[in-house]
Every structure is written in C-alpha cells, then in structure tokens.
FIROPA-573492 format. One record per residue: x, y, z of N, C-alpha, C in turn; residue number from 1. Coordinates in Angstrom, 3 decimals. Layout:
! residues N
[[X, Y, Z], [X, Y, Z], [X, Y, Z], NUM]
...
***
This chain:
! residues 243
[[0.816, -1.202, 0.000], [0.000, 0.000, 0.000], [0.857, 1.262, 0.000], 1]
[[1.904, 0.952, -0.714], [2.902, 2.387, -0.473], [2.586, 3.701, -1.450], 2]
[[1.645, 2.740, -2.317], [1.093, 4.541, -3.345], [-0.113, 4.910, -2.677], 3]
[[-0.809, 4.265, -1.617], [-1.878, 4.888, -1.572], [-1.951, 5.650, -0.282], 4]
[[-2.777, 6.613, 0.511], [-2.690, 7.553, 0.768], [-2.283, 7.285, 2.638], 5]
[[-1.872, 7.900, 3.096], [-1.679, 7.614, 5.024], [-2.907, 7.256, 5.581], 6]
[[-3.342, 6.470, 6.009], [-3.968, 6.123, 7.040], [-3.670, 6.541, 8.830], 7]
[[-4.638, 7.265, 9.452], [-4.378, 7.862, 10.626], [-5.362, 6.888, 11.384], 8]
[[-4.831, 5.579, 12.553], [-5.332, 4.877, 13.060], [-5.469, 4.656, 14.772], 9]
[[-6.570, 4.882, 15.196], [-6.376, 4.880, 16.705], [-5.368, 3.782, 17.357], 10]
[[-4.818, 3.976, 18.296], [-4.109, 2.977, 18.978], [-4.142, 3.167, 20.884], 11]
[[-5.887, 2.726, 21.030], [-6.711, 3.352, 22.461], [-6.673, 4.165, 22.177], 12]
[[-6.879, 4.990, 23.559], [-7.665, 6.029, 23.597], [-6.580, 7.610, 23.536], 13]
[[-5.016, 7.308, 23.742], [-4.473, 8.258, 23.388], [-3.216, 7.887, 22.720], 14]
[[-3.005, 7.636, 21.893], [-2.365, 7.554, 20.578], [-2.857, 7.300, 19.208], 15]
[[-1.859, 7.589, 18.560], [-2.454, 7.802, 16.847], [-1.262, 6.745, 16.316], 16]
[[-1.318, 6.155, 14.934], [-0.834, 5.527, 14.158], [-1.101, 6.045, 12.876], 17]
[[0.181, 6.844, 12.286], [0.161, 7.365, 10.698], [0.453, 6.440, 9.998], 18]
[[0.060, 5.784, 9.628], [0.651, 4.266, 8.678], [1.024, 5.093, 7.257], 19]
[[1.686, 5.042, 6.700], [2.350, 5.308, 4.948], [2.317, 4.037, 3.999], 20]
[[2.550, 3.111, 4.780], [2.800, 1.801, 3.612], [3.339, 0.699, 3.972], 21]
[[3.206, -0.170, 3.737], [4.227, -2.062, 4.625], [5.137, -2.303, 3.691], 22]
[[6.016, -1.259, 3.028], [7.227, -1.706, 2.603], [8.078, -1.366, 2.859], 23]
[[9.160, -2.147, 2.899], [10.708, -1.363, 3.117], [11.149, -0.521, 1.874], 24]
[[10.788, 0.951, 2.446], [11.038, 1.617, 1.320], [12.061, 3.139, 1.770], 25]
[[12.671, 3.866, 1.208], [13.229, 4.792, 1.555], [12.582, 6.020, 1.925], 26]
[[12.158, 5.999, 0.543], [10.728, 6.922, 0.227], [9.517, 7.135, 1.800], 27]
[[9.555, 5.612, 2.033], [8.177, 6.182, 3.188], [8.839, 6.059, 4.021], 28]
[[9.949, 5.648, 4.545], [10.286, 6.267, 5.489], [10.948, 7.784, 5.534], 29]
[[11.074, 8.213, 4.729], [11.591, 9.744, 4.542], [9.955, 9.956, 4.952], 30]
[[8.927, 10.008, 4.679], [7.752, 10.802, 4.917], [7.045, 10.431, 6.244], 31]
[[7.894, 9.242, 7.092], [7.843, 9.113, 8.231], [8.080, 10.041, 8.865], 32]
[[9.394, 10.400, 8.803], [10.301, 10.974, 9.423], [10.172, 12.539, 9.220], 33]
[[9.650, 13.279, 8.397], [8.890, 14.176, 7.756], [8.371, 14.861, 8.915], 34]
[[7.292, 13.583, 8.950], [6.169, 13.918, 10.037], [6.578, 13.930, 11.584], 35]
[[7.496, 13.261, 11.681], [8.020, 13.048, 13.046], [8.913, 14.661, 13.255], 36]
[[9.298, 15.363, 12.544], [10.440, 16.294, 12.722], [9.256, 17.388, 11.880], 37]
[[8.064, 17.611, 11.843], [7.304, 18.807, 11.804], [6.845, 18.657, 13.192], 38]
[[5.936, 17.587, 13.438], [4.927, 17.747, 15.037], [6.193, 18.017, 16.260], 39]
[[7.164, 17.883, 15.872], [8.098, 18.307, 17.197], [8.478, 19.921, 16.912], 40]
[[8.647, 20.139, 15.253], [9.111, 21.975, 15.181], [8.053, 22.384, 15.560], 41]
[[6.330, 21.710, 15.744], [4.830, 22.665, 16.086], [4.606, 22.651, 17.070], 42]
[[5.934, 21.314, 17.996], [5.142, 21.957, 19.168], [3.747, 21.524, 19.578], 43]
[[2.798, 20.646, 18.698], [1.318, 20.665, 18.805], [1.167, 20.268, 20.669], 44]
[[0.229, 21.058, 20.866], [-0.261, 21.193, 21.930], [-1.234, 19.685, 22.495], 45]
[[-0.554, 19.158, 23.452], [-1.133, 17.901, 23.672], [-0.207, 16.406, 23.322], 46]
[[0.388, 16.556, 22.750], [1.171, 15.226, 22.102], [2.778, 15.722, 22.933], 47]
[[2.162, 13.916, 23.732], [3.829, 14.021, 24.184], [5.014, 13.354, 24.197], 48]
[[4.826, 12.199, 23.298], [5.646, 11.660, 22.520], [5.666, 11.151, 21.195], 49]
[[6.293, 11.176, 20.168], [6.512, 10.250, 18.678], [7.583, 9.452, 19.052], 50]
[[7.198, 8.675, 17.924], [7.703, 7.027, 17.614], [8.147, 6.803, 16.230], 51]
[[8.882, 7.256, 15.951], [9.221, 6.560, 14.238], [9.271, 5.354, 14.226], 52]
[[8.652, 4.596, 12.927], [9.185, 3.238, 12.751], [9.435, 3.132, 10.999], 53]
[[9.750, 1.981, 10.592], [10.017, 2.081, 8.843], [8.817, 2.514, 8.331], 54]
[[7.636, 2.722, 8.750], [6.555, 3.025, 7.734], [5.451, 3.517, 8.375], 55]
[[5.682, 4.090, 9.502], [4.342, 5.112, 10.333], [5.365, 5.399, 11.653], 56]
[[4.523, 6.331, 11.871], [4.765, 6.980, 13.033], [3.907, 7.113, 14.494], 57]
[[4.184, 6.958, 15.561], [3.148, 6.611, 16.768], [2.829, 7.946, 17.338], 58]
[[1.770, 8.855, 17.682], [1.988, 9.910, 17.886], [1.098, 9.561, 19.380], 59]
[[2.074, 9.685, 20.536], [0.900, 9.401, 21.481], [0.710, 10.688, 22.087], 60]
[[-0.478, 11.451, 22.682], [-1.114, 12.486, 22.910], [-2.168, 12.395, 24.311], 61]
[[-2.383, 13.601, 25.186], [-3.327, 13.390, 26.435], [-4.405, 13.860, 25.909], 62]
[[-5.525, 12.855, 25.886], [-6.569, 13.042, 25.465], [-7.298, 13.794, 26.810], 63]
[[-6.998, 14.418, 27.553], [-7.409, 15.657, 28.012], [-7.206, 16.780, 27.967], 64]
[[-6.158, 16.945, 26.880], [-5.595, 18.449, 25.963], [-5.782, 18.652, 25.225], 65]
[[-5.801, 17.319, 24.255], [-5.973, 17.870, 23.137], [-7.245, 16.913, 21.904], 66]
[[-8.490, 16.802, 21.333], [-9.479, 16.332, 21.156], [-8.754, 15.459, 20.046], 67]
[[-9.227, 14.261, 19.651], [-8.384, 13.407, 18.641], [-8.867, 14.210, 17.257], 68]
[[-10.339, 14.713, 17.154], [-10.030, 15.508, 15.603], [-9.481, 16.574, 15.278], 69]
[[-9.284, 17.233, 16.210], [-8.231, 18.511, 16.065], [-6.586, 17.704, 15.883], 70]
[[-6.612, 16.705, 17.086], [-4.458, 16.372, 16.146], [-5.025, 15.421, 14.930], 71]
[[-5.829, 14.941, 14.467], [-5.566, 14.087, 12.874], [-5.738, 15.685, 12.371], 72]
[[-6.763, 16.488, 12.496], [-6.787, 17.654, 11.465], [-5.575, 18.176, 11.497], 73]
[[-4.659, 18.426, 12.376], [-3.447, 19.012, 12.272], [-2.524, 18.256, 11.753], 74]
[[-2.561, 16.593, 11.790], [-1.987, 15.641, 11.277], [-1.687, 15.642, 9.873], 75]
[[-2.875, 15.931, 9.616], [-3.305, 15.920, 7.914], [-2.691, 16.858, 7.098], 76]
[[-2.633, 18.030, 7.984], [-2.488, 19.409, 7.533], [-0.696, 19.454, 7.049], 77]
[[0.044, 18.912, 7.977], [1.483, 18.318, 8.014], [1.814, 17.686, 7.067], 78]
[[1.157, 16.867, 6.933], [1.425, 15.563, 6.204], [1.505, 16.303, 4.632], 79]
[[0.619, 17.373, 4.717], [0.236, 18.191, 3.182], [2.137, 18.857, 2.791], 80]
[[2.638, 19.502, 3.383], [3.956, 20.145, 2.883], [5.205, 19.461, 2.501], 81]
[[5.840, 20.040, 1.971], [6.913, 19.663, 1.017], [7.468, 18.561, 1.995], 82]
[[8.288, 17.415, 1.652], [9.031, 16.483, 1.818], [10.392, 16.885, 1.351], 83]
[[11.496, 16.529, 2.451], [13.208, 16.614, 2.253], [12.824, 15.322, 0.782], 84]
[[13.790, 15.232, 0.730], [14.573, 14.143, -0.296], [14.903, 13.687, 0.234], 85]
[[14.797, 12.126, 0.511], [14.711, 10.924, 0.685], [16.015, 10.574, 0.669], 86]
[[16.922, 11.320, -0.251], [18.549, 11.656, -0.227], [19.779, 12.148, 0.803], 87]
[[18.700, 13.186, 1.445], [19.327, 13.952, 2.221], [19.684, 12.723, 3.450], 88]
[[20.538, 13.122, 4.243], [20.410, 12.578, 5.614], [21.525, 12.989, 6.574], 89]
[[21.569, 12.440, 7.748], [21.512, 13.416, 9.150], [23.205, 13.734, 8.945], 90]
[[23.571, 12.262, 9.215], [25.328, 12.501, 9.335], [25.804, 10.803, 8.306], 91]
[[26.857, 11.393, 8.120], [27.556, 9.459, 7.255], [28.174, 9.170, 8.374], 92]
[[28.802, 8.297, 8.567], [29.226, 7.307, 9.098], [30.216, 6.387, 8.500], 93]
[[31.541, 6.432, 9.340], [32.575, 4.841, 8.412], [32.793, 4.114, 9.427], 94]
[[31.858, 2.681, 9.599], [32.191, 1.904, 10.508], [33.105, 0.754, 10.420], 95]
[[34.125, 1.065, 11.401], [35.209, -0.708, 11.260], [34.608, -1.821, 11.757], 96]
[[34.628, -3.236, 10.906], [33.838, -3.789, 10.741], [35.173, -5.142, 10.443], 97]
[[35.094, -6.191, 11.868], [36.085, -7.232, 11.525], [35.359, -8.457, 11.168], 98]
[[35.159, -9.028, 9.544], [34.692, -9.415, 9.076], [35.051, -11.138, 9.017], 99]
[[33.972, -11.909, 9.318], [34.004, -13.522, 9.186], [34.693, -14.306, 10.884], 100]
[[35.254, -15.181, 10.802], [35.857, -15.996, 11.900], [34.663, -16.017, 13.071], 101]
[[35.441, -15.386, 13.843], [35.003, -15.462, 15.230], [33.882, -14.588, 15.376], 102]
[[34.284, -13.549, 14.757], [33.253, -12.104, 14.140], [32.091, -12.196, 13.645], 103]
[[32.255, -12.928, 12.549], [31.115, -13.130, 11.640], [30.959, -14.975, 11.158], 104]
[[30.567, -15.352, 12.141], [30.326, -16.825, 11.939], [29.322, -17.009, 10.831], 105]
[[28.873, -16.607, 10.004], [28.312, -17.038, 9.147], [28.383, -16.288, 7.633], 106]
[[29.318, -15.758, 7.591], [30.156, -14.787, 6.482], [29.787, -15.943, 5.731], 107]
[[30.381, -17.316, 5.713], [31.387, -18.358, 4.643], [29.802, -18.773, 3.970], 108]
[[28.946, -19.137, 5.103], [27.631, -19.034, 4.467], [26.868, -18.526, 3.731], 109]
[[26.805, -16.791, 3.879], [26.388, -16.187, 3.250], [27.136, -15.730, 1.876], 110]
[[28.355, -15.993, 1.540], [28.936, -15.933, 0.521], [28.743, -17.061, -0.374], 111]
[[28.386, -18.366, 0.476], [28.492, -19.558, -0.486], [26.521, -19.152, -1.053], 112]
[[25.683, -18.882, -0.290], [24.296, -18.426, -0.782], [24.309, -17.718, -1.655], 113]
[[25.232, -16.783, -1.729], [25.224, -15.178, -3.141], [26.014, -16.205, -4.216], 114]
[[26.948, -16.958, -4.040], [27.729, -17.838, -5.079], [29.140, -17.448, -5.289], 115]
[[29.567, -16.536, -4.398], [30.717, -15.783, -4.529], [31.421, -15.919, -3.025], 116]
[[32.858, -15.742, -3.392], [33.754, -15.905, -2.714], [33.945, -15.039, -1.033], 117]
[[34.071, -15.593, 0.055], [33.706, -14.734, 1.006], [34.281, -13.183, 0.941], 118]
[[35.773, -13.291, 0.419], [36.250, -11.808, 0.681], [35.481, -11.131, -0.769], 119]
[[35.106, -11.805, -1.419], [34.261, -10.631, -2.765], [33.022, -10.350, -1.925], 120]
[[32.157, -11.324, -1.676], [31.238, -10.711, -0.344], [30.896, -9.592, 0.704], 121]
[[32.479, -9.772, 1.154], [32.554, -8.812, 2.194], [32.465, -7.147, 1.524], 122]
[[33.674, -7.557, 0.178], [34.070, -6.193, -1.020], [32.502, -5.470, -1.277], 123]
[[31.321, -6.962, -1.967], [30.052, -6.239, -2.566], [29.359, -5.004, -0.901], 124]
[[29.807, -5.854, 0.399], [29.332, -5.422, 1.182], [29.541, -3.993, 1.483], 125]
[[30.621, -4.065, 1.693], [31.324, -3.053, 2.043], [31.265, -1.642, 0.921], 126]
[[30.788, -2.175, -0.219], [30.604, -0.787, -1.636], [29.497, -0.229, -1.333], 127]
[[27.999, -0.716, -0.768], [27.275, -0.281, -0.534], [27.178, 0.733, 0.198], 128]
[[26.072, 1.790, 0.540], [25.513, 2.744, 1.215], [24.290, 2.373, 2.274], 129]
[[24.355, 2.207, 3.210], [23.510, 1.925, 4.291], [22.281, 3.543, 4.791], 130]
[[21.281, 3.001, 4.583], [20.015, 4.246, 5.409], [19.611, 3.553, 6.857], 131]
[[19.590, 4.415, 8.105], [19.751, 4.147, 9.438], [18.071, 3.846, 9.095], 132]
[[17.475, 3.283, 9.171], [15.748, 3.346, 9.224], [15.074, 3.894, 10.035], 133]
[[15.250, 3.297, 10.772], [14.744, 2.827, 12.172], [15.677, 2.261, 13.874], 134]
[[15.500, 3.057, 15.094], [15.869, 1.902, 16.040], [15.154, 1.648, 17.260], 135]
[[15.685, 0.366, 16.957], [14.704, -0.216, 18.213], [14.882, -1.802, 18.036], 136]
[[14.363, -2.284, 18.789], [14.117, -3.783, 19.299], [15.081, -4.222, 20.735], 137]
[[16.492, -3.939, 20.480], [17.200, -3.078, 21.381], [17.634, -1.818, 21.514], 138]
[[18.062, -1.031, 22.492], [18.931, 0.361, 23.064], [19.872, 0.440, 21.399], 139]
[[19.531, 1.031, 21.101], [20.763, 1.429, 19.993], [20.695, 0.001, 18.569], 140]
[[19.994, -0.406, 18.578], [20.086, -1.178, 17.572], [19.350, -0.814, 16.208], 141]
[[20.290, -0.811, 15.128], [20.262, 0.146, 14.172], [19.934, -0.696, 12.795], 142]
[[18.451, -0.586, 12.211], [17.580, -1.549, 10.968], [18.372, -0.158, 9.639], 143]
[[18.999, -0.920, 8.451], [19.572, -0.492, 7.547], [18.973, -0.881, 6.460], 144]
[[18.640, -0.408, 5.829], [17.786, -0.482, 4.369], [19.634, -0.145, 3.610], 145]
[[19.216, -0.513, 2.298], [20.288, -0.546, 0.827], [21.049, -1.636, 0.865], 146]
[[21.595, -3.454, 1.771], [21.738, -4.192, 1.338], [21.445, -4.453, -0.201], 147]
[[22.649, -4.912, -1.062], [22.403, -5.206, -2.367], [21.268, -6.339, -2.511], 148]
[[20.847, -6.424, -3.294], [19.616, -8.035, -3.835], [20.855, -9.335, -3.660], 149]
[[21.584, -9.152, -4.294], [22.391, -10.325, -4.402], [22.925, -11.160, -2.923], 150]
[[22.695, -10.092, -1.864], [23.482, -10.687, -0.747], [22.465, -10.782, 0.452], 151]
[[21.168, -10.501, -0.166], [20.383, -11.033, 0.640], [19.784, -12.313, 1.558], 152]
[[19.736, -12.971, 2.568], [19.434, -14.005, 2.565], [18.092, -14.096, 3.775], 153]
[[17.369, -15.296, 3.637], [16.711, -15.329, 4.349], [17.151, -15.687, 5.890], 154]
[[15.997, -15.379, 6.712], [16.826, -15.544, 8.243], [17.107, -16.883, 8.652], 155]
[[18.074, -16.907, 9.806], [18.238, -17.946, 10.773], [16.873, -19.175, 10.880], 156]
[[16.829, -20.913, 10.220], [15.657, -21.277, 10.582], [15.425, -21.112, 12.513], 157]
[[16.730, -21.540, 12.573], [16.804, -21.320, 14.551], [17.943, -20.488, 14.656], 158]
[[16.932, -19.671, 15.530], [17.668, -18.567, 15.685], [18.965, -18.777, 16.662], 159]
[[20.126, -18.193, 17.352], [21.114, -18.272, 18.299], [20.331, -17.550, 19.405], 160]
[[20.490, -18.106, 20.606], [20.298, -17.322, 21.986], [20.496, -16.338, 22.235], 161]
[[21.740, -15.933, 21.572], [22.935, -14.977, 22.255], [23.840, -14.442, 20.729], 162]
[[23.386, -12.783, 20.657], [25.169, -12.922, 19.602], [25.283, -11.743, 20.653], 163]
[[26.805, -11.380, 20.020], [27.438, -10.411, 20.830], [27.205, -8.928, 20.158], 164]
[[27.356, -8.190, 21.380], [27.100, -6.911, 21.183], [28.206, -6.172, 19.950], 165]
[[27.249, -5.581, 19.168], [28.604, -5.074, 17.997], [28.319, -5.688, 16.616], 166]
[[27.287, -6.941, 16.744], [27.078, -7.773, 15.655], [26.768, -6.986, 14.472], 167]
[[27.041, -7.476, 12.942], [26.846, -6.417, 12.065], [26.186, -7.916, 11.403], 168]
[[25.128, -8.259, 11.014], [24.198, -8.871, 10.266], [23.236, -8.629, 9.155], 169]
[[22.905, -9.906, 8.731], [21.838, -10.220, 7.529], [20.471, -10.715, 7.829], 170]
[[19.492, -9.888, 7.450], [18.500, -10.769, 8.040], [17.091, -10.399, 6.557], 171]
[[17.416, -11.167, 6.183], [16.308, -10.704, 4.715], [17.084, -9.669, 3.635], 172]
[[16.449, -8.608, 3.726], [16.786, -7.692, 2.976], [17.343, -6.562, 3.647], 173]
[[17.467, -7.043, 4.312], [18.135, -5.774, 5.681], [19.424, -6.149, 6.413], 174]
[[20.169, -5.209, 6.476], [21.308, -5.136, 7.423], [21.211, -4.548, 8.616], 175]
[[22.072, -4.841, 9.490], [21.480, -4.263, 10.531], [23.192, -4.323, 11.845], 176]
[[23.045, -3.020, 12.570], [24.265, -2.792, 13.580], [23.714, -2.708, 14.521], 177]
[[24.410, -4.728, 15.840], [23.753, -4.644, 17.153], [24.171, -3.466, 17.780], 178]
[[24.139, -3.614, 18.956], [23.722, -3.167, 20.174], [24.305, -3.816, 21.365], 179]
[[23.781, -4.563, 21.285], [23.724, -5.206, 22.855], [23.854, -6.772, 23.025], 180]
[[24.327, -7.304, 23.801], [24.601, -8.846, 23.193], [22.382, -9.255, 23.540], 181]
[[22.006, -10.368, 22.450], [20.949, -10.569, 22.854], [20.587, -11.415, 21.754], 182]
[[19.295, -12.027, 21.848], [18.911, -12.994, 20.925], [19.010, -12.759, 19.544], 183]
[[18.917, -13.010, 18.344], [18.916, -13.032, 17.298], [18.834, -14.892, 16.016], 184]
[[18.275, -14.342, 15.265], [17.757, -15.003, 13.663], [18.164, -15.004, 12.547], 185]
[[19.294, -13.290, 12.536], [19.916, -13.091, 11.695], [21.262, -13.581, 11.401], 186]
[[21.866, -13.207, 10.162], [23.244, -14.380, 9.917], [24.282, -13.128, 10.132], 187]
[[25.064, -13.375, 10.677], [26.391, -12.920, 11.343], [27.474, -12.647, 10.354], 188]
[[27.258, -11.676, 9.891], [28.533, -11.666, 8.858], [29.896, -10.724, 9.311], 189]
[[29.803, -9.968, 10.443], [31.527, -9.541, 10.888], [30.497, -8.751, 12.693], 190]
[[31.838, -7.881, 12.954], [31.355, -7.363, 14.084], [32.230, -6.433, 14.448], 191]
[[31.839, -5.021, 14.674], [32.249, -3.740, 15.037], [32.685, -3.508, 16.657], 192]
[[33.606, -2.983, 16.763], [34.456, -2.543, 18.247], [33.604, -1.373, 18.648], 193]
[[32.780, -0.689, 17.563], [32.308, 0.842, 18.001], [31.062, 0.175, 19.020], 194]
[[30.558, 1.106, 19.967], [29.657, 0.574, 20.619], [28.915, 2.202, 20.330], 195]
[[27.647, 1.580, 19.620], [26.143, 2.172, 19.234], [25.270, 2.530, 20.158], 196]
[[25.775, 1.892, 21.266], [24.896, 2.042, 23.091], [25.694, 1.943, 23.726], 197]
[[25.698, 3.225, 24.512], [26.730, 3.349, 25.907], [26.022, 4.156, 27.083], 198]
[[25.476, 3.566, 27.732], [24.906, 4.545, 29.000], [26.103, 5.337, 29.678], 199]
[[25.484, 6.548, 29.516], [26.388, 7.795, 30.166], [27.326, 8.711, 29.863], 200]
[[27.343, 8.345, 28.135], [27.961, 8.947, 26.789], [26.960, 9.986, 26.594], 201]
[[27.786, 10.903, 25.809], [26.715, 11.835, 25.629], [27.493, 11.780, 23.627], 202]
[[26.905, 11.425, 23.149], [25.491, 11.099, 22.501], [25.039, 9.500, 23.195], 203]
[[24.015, 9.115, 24.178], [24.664, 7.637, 24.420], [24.325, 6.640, 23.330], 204]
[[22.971, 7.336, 22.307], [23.091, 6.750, 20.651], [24.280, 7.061, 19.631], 205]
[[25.095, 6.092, 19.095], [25.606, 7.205, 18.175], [25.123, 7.642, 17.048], 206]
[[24.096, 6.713, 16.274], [23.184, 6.506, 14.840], [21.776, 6.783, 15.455], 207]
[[21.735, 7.507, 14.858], [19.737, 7.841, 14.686], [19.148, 7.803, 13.129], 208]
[[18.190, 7.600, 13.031], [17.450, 7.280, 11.653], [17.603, 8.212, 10.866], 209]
[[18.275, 7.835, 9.630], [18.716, 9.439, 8.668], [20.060, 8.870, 8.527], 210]
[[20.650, 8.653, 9.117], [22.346, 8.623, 9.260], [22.181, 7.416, 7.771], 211]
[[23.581, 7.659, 7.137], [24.150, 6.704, 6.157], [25.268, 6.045, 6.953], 212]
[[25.516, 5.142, 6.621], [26.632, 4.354, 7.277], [27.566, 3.377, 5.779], 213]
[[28.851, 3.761, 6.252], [29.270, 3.019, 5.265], [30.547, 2.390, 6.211], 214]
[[30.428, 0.465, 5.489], [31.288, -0.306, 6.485], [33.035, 0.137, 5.551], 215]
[[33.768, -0.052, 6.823], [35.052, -0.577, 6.045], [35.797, -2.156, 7.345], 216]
[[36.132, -2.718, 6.655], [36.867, -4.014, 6.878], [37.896, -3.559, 7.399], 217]
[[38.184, -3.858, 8.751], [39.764, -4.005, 9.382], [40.165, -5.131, 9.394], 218]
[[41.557, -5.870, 10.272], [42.422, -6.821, 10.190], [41.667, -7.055, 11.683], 219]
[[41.339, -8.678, 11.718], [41.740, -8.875, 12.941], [41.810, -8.380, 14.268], 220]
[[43.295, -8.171, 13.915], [44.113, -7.914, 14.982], [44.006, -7.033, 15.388], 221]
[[43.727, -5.988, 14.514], [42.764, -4.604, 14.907], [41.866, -4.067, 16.090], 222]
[[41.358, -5.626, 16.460], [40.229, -5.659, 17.300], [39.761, -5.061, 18.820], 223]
[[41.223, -5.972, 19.196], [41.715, -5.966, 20.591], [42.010, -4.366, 20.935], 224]
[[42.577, -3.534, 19.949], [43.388, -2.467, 20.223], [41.768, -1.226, 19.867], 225]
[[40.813, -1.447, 19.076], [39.934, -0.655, 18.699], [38.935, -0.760, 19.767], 226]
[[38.565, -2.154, 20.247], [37.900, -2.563, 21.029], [38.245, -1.847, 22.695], 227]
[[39.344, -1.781, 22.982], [40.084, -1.135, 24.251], [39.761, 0.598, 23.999], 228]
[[39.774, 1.041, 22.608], [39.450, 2.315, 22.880], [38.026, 2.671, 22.724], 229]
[[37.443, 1.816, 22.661], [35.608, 2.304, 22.857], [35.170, 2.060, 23.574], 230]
[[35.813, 1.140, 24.612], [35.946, 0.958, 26.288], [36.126, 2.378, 27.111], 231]
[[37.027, 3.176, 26.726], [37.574, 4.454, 27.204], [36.910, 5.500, 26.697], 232]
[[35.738, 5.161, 25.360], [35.060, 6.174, 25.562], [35.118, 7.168, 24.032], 233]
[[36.143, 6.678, 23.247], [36.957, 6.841, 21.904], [35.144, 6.139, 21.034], 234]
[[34.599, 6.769, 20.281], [33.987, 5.859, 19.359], [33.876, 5.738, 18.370], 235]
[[35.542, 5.401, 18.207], [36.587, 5.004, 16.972], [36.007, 4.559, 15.404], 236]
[[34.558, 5.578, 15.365], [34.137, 5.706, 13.672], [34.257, 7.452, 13.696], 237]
[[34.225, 6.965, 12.337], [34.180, 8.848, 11.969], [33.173, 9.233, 11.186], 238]
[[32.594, 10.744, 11.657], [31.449, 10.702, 10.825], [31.656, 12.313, 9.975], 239]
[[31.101, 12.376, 9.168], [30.791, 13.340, 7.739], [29.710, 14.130, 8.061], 240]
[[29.064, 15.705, 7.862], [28.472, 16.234, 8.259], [27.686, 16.017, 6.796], 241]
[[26.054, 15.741, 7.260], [25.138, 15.909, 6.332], [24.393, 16.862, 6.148], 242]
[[23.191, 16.829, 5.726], [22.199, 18.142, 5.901], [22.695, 19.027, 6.754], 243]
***
C-alpha cells in the first residue's frame, strides 16, 4: 500500500498511528520521518511523545488536551507540505567492521548463498551505502535499508540465543548494527568494536534514523586495540556532516 494515501489509526484512547505503507522503502520512510520532525518543530499542543518506525509513526497524545479531531486535522495538515529528499540525511558514518571468523560466523555461508567468494562478499558489502531506518528492538540497535539483492538471505531457521554486542548482520533484505549482546535469527557476517549504546555517553546513541553508514573491513588484529578504545570512551568511527 505504499502509493496509496496515510492512514491515521487509533491505537486506544491516546495515541495515533500514521501508517504510509508495509514496505521497506526509503521513500516512506523519509515521509515518516517528515512527520516526526514537523509535530516536534509545532510543538502541537497535547502530544507528548513520537515514535518513528520504517513506515508510520506513533503519535501518542493526552486526550485531556488535546481532542483526537483537532491532532488528525493538524496531522493531515502536516502531512500536506513539502518532503526533504529521501537523499538527504543526518550525518555518514565509516564503521570498522572485523569481518568472518570469530566475528562473523556465518560470512562463509552467506557468501556460499550469493555464489561468490567470502572476501568478494565482504568487497560487494562493504561498496554499498547503508540508510539508518529505524531503532529499536534493542537500546541502539540500528535496521539499515540498501543491502544489495544479491546478498540477501533469508533468516536464521533457529535462531542463536545470544550474539554479541557489535554484531553487524543479515537478516532478509536488511542489514542491521547490534547493540547489545541478545537474541537473534539473523546471519552474522563480521562485528564492530564501536559501541552504538553506551549509558552515560553523551550522545549515548551514536546513529539515529537518517544517518548513512558506510562499512570498512579491518584486520583482525585490529580488534583488541579498537575494542580497548571504545571501552575508554573513543567511538573510533568517523562521521561526515550531512544536511
């Protein structure tokens, strides 16, 4: 339903649901996000938190401030003005990324699925351009739209208990940078020293939705020594000023 028009859906008695569309698309999530970064410049009177997700937005509101047809009418009214470009975005990102072994236990897999050799794998991986989508499921865990078609795979039939915090994975058509060590479905293809969640950092996110991210491949050995400085507080990616 991504050509057809927003749907504004109760969710009880004080929140709203802007639905745009059920695809992973760039496009609706740019007009997510649209909407999420007008109702915060308005200020609307009554609404006291949003929710981005890939394809609507949660607008929850005290339904003793403010009447539900006055925020869809103001909803609507938003929803009417120009849209950024779907292009634009917040900040880039170059994340080190130690790819296969111990890192990425299921690299050899996912290379033998695309039909190509693991380090050409890692190469197609690594050329790409990553869009931050969405986060959530964990503290800092970061859903990436622009995986190529070719290196897509379907998920984990059983999932692992446990991956480790830092995991950089495959899970469908999506890539995605953990967080936090915790369950997962997705296939493991390397794993980052930067830590994306740090209570008591100030940013303690470092990626918010908008951000591009682009991986680069270190050595190894790299690990130990990158890993020790994001311990201390170093969060040894570098980023590019966007918009």
């Amino acid at each position: 339903m991504s050509d057809a028009a927003p749907r504004i859906l109760p969710c009880g008695d004080s929140a709203l649901s802007v639905d745009f569309g059920n695809v992973i698309s760039v496009e609706v999530n740019a007009r997510v996000h649209a909407l999420d970064a007008a109702l915060r410049a308005r200020a609307v009177p009554g609404v006291t938190e949003t929710v981005p997700t890939y394809r609507a937005l949660l607008v929850v509101f005290d339904p003793l401030t403010v009447e539900v047809a006055a925020l869809e009418a103001e909803i609507a009214r938003l929803m009417s003005l120009p849209v950024a470009s779907a292009a634009d975005v917040v900040r880039r990102w170059r994340v080190p990324v130690v790819f296969g072994q111990a890192h990425g236990a299921d690299l050899a897999d996912c290379a033998e699925g695309a039909g190509i050799a693991p380090e050409r794998f890692v190469e197609r991986f690594c050329a790409a351009s990553y869009r931050v989508m969405m986060i959530g499921f964990m503290p800092g865990f970061s859903y990436l739209a622009g995986l190529p078609d070719a290196l897509a795979r379907p998920r984990r039939a059983v999932p692992r208990a446990q991956v480790p915090a830092g995991s950089v994975s495959i899970g469908g058509a999506q890539a995605a940078i953990g967080s936090v060590a915790c369950p997962s479905g997705w296939h493991l293809v390397g794993r980052t020293p930067a830590l994306p969640f740090r209570p008591g950092r100030d940013p303690v996110f470092l990626f918010e939705a908008g951000d591009e991210i682009r991986f680069e491949p270190v050595h190894p050995r790299e690990w130990d020594r990158l890993a020790a400085r994001a311990a201390e507080g170093d969060p040894v990616i570098a980023a590019d000023a966007g918009r």
